[in-house]
C-alpha positions as CSV (number, residue, x, y, z in Angstrom):
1,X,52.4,50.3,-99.0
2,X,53.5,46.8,-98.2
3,X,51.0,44.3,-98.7
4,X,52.2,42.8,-95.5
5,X,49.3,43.1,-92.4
6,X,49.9,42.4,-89.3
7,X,47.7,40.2,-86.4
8,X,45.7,42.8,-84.8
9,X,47.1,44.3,-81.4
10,X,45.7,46.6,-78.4
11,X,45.6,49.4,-80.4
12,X,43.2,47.8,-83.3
13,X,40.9,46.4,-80.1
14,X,40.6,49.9,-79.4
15,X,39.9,51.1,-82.3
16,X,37.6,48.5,-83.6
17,X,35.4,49.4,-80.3
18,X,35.3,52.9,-80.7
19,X,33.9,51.9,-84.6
20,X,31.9,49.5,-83.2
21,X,29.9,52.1,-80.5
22,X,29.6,54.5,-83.4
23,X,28.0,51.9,-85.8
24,X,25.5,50.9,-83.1
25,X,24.5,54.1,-82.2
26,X,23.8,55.7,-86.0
27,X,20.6,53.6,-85.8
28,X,19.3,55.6,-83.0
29,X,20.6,58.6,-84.4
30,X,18.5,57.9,-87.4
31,X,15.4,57.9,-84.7
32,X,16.0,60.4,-82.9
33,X,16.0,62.9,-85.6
34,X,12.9,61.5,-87.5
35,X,10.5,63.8,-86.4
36,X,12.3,66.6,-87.5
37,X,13.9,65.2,-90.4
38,X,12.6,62.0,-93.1
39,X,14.7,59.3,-92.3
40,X,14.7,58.7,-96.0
41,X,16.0,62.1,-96.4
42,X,18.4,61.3,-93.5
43,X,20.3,58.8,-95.6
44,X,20.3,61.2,-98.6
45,X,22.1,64.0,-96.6
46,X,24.3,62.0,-94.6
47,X,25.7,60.7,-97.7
48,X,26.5,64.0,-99.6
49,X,28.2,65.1,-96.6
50,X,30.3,62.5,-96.6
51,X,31.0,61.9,-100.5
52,X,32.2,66.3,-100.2
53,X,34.2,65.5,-96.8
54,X,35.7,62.5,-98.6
55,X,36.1,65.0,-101.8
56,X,37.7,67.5,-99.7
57,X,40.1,65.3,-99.0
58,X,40.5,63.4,-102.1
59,X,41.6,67.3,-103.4
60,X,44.1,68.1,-100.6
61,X,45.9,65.2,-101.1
62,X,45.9,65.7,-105.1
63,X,43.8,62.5,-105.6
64,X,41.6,64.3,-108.4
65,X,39.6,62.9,-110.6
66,X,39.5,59.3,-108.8
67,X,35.6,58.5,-110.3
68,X,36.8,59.1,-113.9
69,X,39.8,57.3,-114.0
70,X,39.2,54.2,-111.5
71,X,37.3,50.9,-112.7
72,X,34.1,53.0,-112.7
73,X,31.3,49.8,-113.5
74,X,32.7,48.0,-110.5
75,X,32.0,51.1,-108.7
76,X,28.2,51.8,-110.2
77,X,27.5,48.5,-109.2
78,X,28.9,49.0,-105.5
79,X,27.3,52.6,-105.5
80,X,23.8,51.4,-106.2
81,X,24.3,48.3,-103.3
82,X,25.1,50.9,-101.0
83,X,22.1,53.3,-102.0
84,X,20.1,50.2,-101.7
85,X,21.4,49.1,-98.6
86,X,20.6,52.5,-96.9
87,X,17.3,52.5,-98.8
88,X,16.0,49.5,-96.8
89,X,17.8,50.9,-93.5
90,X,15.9,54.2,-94.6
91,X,12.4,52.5,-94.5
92,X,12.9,49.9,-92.4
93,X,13.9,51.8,-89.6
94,X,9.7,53.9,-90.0
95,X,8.5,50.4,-89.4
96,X,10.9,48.8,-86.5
97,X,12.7,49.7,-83.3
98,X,16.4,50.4,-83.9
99,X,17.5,48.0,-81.9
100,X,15.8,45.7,-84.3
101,X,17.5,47.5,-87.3
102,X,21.2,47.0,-85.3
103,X,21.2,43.1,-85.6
104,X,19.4,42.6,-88.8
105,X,21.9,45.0,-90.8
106,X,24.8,43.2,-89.1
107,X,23.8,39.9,-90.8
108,X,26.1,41.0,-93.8
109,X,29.3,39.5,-92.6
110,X,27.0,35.9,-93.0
111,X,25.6,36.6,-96.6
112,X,28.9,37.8,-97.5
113,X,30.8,34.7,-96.2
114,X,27.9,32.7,-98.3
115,X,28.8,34.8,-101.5
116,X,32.4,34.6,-101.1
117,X,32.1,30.7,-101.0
118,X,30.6,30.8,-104.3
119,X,32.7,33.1,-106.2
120,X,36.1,32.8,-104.7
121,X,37.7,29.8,-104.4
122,X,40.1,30.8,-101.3
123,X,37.1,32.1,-99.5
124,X,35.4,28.9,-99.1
125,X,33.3,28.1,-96.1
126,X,34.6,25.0,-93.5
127,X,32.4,22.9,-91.5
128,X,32.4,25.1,-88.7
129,X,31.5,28.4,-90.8
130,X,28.5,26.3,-92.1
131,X,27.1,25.4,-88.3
132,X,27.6,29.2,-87.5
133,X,25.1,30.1,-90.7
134,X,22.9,27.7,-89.5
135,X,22.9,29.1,-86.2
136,X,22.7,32.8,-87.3
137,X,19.8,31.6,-89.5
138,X,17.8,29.6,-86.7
139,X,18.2,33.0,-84.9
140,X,16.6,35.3,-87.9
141,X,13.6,32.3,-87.7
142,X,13.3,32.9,-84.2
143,X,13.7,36.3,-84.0
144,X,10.8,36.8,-87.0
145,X,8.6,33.7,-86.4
146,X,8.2,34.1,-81.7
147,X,7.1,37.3,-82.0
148,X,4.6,36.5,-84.7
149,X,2.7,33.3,-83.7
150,X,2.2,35.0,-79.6
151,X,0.9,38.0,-81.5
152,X,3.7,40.4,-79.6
153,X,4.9,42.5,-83.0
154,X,2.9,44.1,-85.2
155,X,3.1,43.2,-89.2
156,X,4.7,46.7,-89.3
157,X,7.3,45.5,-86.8
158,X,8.2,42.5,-88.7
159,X,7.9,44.4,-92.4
160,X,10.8,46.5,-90.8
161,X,12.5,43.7,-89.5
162,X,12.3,42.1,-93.6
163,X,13.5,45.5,-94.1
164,X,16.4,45.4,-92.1
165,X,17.4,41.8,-93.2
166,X,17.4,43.1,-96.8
167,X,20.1,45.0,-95.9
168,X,22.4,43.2,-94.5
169,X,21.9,41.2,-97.4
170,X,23.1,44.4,-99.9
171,X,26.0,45.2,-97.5
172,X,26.7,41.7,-97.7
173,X,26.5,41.8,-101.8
174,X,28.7,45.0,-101.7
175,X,31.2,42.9,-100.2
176,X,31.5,40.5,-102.4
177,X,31.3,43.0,-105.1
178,X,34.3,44.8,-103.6
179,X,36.2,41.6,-103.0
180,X,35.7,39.7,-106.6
181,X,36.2,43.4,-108.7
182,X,39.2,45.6,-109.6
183,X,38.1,47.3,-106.3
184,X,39.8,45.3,-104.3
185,X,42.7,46.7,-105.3
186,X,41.8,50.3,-105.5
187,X,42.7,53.2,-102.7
188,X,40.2,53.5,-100.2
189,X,38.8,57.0,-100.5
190,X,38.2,56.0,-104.0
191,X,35.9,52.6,-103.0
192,X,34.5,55.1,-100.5
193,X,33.5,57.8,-102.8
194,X,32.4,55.5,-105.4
195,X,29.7,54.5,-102.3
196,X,28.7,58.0,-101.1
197,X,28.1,59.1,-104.6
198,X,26.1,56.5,-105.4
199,X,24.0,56.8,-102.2
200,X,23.3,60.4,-102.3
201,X,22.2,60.2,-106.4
202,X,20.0,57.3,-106.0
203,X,18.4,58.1,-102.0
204,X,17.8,61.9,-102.8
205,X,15.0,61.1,-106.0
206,X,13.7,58.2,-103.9
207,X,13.3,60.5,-101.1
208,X,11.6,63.4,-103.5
209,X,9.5,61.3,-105.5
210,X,8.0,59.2,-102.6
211,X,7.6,62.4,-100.4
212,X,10.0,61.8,-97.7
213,X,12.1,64.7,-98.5
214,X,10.2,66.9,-96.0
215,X,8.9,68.5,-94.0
216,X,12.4,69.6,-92.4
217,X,12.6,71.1,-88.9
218,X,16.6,71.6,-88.0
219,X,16.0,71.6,-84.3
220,X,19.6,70.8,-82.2
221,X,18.7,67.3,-82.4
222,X,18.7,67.2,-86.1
223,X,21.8,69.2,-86.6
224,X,23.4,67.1,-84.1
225,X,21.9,63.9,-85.7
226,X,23.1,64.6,-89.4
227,X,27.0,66.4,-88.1
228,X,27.1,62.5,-86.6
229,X,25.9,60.3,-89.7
230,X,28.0,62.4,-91.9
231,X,31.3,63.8,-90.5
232,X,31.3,61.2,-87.8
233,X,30.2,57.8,-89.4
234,X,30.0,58.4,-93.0
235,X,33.6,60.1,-93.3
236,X,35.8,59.5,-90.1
237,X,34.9,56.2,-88.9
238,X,34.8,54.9,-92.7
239,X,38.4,55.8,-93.6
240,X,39.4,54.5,-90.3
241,X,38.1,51.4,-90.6
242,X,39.5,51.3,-94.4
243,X,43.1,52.3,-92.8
244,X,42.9,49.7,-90.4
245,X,42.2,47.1,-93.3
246,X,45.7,48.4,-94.9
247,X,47.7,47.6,-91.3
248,X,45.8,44.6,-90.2
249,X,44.7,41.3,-90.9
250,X,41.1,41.6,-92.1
251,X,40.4,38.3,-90.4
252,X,41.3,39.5,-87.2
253,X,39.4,42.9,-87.1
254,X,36.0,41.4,-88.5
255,X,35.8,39.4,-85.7
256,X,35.3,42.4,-83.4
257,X,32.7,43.9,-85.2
258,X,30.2,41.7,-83.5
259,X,30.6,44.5,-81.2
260,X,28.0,46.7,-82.9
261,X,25.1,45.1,-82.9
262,X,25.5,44.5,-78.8
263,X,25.6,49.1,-78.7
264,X,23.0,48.8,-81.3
265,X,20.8,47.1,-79.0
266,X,21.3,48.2,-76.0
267,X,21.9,51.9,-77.4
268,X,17.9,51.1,-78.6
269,X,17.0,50.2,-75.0
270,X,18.8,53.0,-73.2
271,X,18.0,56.2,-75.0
272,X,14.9,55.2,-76.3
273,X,13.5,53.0,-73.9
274,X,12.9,50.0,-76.9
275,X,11.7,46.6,-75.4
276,X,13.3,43.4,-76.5
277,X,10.8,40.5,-76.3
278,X,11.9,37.2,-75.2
279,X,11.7,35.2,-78.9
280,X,14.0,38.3,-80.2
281,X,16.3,38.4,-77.2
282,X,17.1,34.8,-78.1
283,X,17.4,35.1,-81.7
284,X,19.9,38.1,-81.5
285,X,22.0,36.2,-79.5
286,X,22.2,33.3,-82.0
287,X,22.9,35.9,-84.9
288,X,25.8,37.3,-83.1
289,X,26.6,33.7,-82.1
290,X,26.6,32.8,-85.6
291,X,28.8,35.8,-86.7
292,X,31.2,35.2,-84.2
293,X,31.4,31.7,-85.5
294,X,32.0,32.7,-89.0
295,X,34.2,35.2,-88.3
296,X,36.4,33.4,-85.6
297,X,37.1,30.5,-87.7
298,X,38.2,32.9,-90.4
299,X,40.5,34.2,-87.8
300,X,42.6,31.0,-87.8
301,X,43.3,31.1,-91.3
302,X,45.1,34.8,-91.4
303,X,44.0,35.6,-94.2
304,X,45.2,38.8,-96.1
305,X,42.9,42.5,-95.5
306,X,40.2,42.6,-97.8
307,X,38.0,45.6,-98.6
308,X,34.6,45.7,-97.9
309,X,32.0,47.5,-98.2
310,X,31.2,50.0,-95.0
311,X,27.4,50.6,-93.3
């Protein structure tokens, strides 16, 4: 395929809010089907459904044996970020409301931009990217610290929270990881497999050995819960998202993913009637303000797709 991408047009808008409403929503999905299902366990499943859909696939198009010949270290290293990512999302998300969960993950495309700055000389941050870090910063302080000193969120609430930061923080380091490796150059499904693999070995034991593997009840909720995370998020939207990356500027569609914390929240208030207190209400808006910031200014430069890592 040509390496040529192309400025993003009415039919990458669409697209990137149709991704954007199913990111924000796995969250909740994740809740909804906790009392029937460990949410640790959750993250196990959903990923071996999608690392056998993306298998599947893989096999039908006569892309075999993509783990053994691609540049497999790179792709240890990205498969444990993603375990780990979905590790804290796992355990975060028994502590803290979802909504919570959907603007604390989405602080990867920040830690990401820092990482970048460091390790890639093309990547590095102007003035303007810096002021949106700060502001996306003063917003985590503000979303973590108001609540706190008025007493209004439990240390369980905020341990979540920590949670929820952390991974944003692996996403963010799978990025990078992606971007500075032989990875970057490699076909999506492989990046993608070399993700789901990695997150179903290392979440299933974690989910075993610290007792979150059961009890199971597959009420409608639960099937309908896991057929989402796996088929829907962790195979479909994925590869979309990776084929938009092939046709469009990566610039241009990161800065619409600013979207998905905005249906994580209010997906969080609607179906499961979450509150949003004041000091958080305030901070999330200076994250996503701080995103958009570093993302927008990004968009100026048109830069070439990148891979990166998925959530």
């Amino acid at each position: 395929m040509s390496s040529h991408r192309k400025p993003a047009d009415g039919f990458a808008l669409a697209s990137m809010l149709a991704l954007c409403a199913i990111w924000g929503m796995q969250q909740v999905a994740v809740k909804l089907a906790a009392p029937h299902i460990p949410s640790m366990m959750q993250m196990a499943v959903r990923s071996g459904v999608g690392a056998l859909l993306v298998g599947l696939l893989c096999w039908v198009r006569g892309e075999r044996g993509l783990l053994r010949r691609g540049p497999w270290r790179p792709g240890l290293v990205v498969g444990a970020l993603f375990a780990l990512e979905f590790l804290f999302v796992g355990e975060g998300l028994r502590h803290t409301h979802a909504s919570h969960m959907g603007v604390f993950l989405y602080t990867a495309p920040i830690f990401a931009a820092l990482g970048l700055h460091w390790l890639v000389p093309a990547e590095r941050l102007r003035r303007t990217q810096w002021l949106g870090i700060a502001v996306a910063f003063a917003g985590i302080a503000l979303a973590f610290g108001g609540g706190w000193l008025q007493g209004d969120i439990s240390p369980g609430v905020l341990w979540g929270d920590a949670l929820g930061l952390l991974a944003g923080l692996a996403w963010g380091a799978t990025t990078v990881a992606i971007r500075v490796t032989a990875l970057s150059d490699a076909p999506p499904t492989q990046t993608l497999l070399y993700q789901l693999v990695g997150g179903v070995a290392l979440l299933l034991p974690v989910a075993l050995l610290t007792g979150q593997a059961g009890p199971i009840s597959m009420a409608p909720i639960a099937w309908a819960s896991l057929l989402f995370q796996g088929v829907i998020v962790c195979f479909a939207s994925y590869l979309t998202w990776f084929w938009l990356l092939r046709r469009y500027l990566a610039s241009n569609l990161s800065v619409f993913s600013f979207m998905t914390p905005l249906f994580g929240v209010s997906a969080g208030i609607l179906v499961l009637n979450e509150q949003a207190d004041g000091f958080f209400a305030v901070g999330a808006v200076l994250v996503l303000t701080g995103i958009l910031i570093v993302s927008g200014s990004s968009l100026l430069r048109h830069q070439p797709a990148l891979k990166t890592g998925t959530t």
